[in-house]
C-alpha positions in Angstrom: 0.0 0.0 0.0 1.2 3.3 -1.4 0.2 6.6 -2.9 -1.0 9.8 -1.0 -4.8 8.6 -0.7 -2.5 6.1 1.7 -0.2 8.2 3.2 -2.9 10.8 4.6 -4.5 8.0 6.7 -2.0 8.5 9.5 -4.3 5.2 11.3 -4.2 3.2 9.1 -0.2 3.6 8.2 0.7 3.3 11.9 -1.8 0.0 12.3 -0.2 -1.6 9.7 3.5 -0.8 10.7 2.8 -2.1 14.3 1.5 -5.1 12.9 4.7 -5.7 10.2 6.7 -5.1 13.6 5.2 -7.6 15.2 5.6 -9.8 12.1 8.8 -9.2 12.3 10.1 -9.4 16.1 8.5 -12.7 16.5 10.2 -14.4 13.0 13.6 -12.5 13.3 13.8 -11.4 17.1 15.3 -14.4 18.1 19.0 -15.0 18.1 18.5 -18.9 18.1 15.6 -21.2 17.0 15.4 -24.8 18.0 14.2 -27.1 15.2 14.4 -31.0 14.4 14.4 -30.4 10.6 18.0 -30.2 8.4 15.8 -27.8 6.5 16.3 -24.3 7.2 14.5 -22.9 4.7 11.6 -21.7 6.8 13.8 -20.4 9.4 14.2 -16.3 9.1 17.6 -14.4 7.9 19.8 -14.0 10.7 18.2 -16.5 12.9 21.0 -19.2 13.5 19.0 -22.9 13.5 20.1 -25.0 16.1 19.1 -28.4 17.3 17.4 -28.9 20.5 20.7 -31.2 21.7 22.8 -28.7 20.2 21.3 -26.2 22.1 21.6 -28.1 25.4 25.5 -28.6 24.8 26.2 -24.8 24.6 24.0 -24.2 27.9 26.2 -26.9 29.4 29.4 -25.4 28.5 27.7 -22.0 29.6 26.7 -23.5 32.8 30.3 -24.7 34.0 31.2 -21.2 33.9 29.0 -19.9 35.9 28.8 -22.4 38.9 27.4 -20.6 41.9 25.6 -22.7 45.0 23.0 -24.5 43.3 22.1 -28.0 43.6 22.5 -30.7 41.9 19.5 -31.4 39.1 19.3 -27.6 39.5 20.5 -24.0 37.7 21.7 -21.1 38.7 18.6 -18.9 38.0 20.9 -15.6 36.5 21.6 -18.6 33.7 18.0 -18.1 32.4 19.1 -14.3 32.1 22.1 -15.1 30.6 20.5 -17.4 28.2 17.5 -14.4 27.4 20.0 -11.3 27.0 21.7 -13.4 24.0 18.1 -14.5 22.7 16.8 -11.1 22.3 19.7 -9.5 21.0 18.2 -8.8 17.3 15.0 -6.3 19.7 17.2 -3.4 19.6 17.7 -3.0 15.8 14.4 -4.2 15.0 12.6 -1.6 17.5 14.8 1.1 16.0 14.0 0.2 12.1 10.3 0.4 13.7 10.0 4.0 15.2 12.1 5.3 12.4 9.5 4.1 9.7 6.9 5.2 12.1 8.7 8.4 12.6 8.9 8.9 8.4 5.4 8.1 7.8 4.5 10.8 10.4 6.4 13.5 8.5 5.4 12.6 5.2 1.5 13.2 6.7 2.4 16.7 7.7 3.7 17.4 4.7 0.8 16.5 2.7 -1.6 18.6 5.8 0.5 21.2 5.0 0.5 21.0 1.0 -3.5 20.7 1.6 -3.9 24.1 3.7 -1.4 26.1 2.2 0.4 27.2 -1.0 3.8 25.0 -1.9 5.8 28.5 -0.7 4.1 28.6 2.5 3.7 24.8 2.8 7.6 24.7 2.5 8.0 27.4 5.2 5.8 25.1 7.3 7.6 22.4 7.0 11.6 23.7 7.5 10.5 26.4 10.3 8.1 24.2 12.5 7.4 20.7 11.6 10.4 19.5 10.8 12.4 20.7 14.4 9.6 19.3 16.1 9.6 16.3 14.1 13.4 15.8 14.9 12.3 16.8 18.9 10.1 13.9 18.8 12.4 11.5 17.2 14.8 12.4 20.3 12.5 11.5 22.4 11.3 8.2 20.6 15.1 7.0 20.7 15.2 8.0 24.6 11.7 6.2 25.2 12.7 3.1 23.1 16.1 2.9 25.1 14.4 3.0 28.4 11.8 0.2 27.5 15.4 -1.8 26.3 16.9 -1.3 29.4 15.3 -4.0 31.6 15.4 -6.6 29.0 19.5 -6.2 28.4 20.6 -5.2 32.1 18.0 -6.3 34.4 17.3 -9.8 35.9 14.1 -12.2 34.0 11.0 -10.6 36.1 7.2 -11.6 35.3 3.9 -12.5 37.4 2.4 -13.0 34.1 1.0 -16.4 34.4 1.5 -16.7 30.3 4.9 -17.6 31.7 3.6 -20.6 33.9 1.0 -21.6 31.0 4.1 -22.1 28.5 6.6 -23.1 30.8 4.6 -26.6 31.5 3.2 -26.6 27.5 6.8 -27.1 26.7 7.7 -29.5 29.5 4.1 -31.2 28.0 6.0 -31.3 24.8 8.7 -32.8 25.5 7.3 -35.3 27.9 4.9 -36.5 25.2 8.0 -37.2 22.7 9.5 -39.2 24.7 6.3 -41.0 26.0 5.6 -41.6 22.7 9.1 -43.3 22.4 8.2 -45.4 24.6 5.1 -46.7 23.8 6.0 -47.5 20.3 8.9 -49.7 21.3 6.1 -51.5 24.4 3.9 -52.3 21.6 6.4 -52.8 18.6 4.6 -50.4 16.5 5.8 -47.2 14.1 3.8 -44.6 14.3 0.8 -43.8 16.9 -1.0 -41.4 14.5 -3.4 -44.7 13.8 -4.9 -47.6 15.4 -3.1 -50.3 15.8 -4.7 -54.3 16.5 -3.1 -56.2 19.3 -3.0 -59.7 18.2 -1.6 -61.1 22.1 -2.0 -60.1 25.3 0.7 -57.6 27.1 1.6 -57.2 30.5 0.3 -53.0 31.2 2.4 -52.5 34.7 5.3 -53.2 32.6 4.2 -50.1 30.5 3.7 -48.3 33.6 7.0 -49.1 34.9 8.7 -47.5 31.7 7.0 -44.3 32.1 7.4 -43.8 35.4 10.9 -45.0 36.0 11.9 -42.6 32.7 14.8 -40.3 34.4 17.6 -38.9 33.3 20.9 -40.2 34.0 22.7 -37.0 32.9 22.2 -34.3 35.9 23.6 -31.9 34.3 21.9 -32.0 31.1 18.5 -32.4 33.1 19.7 -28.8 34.8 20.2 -27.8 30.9 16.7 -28.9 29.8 15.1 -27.0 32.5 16.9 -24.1 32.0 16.1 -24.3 28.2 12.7 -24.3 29.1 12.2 -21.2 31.6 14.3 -19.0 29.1 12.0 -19.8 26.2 8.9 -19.1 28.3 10.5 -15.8 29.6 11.1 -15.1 26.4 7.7 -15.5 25.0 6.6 -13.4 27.9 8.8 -10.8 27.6 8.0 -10.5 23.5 4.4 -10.2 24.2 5.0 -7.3 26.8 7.6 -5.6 24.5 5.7 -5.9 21.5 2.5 -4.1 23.5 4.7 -1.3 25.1 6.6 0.1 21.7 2.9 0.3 20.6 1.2 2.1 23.5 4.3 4.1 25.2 6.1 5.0 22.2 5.2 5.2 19.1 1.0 6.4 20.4 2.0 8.4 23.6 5.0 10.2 22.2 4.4 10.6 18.8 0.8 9.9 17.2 -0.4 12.1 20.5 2.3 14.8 20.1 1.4 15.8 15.9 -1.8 17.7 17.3 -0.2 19.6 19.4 2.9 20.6 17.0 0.7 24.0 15.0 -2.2 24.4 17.1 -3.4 28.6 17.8 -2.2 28.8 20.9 1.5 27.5 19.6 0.8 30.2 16.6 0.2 32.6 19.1 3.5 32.1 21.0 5.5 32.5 17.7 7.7 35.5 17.6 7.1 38.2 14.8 10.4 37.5 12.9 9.2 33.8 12.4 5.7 34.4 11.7 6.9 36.8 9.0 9.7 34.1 7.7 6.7 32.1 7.1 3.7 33.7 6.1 6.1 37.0 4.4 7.3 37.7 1.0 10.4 35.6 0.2 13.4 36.6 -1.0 13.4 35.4 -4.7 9.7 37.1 -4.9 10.8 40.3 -3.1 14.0 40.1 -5.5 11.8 39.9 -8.4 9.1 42.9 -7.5 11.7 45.3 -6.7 13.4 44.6 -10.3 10.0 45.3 -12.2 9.4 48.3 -10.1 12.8 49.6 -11.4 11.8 48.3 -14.9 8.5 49.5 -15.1 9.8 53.0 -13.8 12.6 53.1 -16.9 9.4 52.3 -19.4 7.2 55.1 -17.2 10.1 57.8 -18.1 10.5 56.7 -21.3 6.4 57.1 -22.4 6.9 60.2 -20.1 9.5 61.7 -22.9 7.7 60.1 -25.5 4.6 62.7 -25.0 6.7 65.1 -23.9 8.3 65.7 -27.3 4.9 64.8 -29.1 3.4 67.6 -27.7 6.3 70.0 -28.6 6.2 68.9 -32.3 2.7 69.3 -32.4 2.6 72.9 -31.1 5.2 74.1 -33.0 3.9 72.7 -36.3 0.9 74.5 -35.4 2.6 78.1 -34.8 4.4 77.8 -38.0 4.5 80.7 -40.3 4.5 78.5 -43.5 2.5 75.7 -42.0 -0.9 78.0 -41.8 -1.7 81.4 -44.2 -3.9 83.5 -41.5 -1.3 82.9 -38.5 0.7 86.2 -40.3 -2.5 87.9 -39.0 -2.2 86.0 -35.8 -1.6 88.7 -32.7 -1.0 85.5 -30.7 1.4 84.1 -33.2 3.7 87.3 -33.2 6.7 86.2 -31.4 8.3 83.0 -32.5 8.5 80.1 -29.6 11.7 79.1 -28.9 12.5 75.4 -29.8 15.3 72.6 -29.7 17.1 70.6 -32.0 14.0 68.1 -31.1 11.3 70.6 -32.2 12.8 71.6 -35.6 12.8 67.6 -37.1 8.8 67.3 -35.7 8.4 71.0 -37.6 10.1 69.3 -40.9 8.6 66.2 -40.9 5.3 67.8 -40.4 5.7 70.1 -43.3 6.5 67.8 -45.8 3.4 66.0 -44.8 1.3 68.7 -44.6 0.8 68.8 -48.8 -1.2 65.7 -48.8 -2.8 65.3 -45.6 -5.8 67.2 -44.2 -5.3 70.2 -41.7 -5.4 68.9 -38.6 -3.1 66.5 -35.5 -0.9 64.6 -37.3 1.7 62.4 -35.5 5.3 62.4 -35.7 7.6 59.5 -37.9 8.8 56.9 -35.6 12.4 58.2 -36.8 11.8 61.1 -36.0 10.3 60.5 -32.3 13.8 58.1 -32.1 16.0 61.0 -32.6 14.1 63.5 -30.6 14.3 61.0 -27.7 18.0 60.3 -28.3 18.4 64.4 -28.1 16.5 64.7 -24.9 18.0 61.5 -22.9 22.1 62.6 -24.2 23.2 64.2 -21.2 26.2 65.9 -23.8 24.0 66.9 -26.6 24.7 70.2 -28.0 21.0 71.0 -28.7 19.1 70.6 -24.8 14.7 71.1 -24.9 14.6 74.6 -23.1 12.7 75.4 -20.2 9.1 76.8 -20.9 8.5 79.3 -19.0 5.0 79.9 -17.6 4.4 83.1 -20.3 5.1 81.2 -23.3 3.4 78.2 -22.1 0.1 80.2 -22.3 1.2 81.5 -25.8 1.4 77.9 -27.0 -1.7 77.2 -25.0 -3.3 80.0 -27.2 -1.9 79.1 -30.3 -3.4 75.4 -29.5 -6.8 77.2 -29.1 -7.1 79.4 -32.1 -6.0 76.4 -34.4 -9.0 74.7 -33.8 -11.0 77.8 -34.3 -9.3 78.1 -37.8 -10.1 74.1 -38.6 -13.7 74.2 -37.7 -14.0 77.4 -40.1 -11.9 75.5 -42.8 -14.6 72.8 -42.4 -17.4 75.0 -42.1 -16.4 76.2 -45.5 -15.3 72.8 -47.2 -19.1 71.6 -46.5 -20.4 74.9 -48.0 -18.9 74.2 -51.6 -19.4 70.9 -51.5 -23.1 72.0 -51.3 
């Protein structure tokens, strides 16, 4: 199971991890596994198969070491601890593998909660300014939790009132007893196998029977001791599973982590955030901020230059229009009198709109774009030898006059254009 759909169902992922984990503690969490078969197919990686004689001649030679003031036909009880630190060996690195996957699953969740309420600027703000430094909190305190819950089963003594541990202590002694039971009434009754019925053809003496089972003792002390203490470890140790598996479920990956993502961007945590990171988060970035500013200085350099453009427009236009040559009654003109000063600028417009004036009705015409170029080029060269001149406010009311009588004179020229068309 994959895919986001997945992934947002924090649950479900977290279900199904503690159940793989269990899966996997109980096939691989062992260091050793007792079987009869040569096959070892079905036994896990890294589990080393060992046979159940095998196994009793490496607790031997671990129990002449350790000698204390037991009896005879008896164990030192620290050898069932002995025994169980070496069994669960493989917890450590499986219980790690576990809250880290855990721990993963839970970040990818709040990045997809915080892909869902936000935009992927914001989102990413989210994620490297709160989640993830309380993510990594959390995983500091998963590793402390996990070590603690470790601690007992690698340093301390075997300790359990479970009764579990009773219950499969005597199931394996039952075991065993019935194997060798077994044994022993096959060879009574001469038969192979007890898995069917069987005629008896004669008559047998039963008390013999009895006697064989009951006078069945090992001769070995010893490896009577090493049985025993074969047993009570592997009933410890499925005791001891059971209770780890539970308690890396309920104390560490629910009470300090699944608990703990609620409380990682609530309002009152919002609330508590100083102005510099709230700003980091919800702000302007950088590259955005970077980019604005250069458009405002771009658009700026395009308002100046539209700002020119119309500027020298303007200036053509007016000039044109106070032209001796360019209209006959502005001789008469008491408005038109004094010539307006002009630039280099003014003169090309006043050209351009000369030669254009033979074909081309009185009225606004607009400058080439040539000639607009080289005006503009005149007015931006800071070493031209031609610069526009200041208008003062007196001759700007001349050319505002000069504007004003023009379109007098072109709705007379109309006025008499219709009459002879008539």
């Amino acid at each position: 199971m994959s895919g986001p759909g997945y992934q947002k169902r924090i649950r479900a992922v977290v279900q199904n991890l503690n159940l793989d984990f269990a899966d996997n503690i109980a096939r691989r969490g062992h260091c050793r596994e007792v079987t009869d078969s040569k096959d070892a197919s079905r036994i896990s990686k890294g589990v080393i198969p060992i046979t159940r004689d095998g196994f009793l001649d490496y607790i031997e030679r671990l129990m002449k070491r350790t000698k204390g003031r037991e009896l005879p036909e008896t164990f030192n009880p620290m050898i069932v601890s002995d025994l169980f630190l070496e069994q669960s060996t493989p917890w450590e690195a499986i219980a790690r593998s576990q809250v880290e996957q855990v721990w993963k699953a839970a970040k990818e969740f709040l990045g997809h909660a915080a892909a869902y309420v936000a935009d992927a600027t914001t989102s990413k703000a989210l994620i490297q300014k709160i989640f993830e430094p309380a993510l990594n909190h959390l995983m500091e305190i998963l590793n402390e939790k996990t070590t603690e819950l470790l601690t007992p089963h690698q340093r301390s003594h075997p300790i359990t009132y479970n009764h579990y541990f009773t219950e499969t202590l005597q199931k394996l002694r039952n075991e065993r007893n019935q194997k060798e039971y077994s044994k022993i009434i096959k060879q009574f009754f001469g038969v192979s196998s007890l898995e069917k019925s069987h005629y008896c053809g004669r008559s047998h003496d039963l008390c013999q029977l009895v006697t064989a089972l009951v006078q069945r003792t090992e001769p070995d002390m010893n490896r009577f001791a090493c049985s025993e203490a074969l047993d009570c470890m592997e009933a410890y140790y499925k005791a001891a599973l059971k209770r780890f598996i539970d308690d890396m479920a309920i104390e560490v990956i629910e009470a300090k982590l699944i608990s703990q993502i609620g409380g990682i961007f609530t309002p009152v945590a919002v609330s508590a955030m100083s102005a510099d990171l709230v700003t980091s988060m919800a702000g302007e970035s950088e590259e955005n901020r970077a980019q604005r500013e250069q458009l405002i200085k771009q658009l700026e350099v395009l308002r100046k230059g539209s700002d020119t453009c119309k500027h020298f427009v303007g200036i053509g236009l007016l000039d044109a229009d106070d032209a001796p040559h360019s209209d006959p009654e502005s001789n008469n003109d008491p408005a038109s009198d004094g010539p307006v000063d002009s630039d280099e600028a003014s003169r090309i417009l006043l050209d351009e709109d000369v030669r254009s004036s033979a074909d081309e009705p009185v009225g606004l015409r607009r400058p080439s774009n040539e000639t607009l170029k080289h005006a503009i080029e005149v007015e931006i060269a800071p070493s031209a030898p031609y610069a526009v001149p200041e208008v003062s406010g007196i001759e700007l009311d001349q050319l505002r006059l000069a504007s004003s009588k023009k379109s007098r004179r072109k709705s007379r020229i109309s006025a008499l254009s219709v009459s002879e068309e008539d």
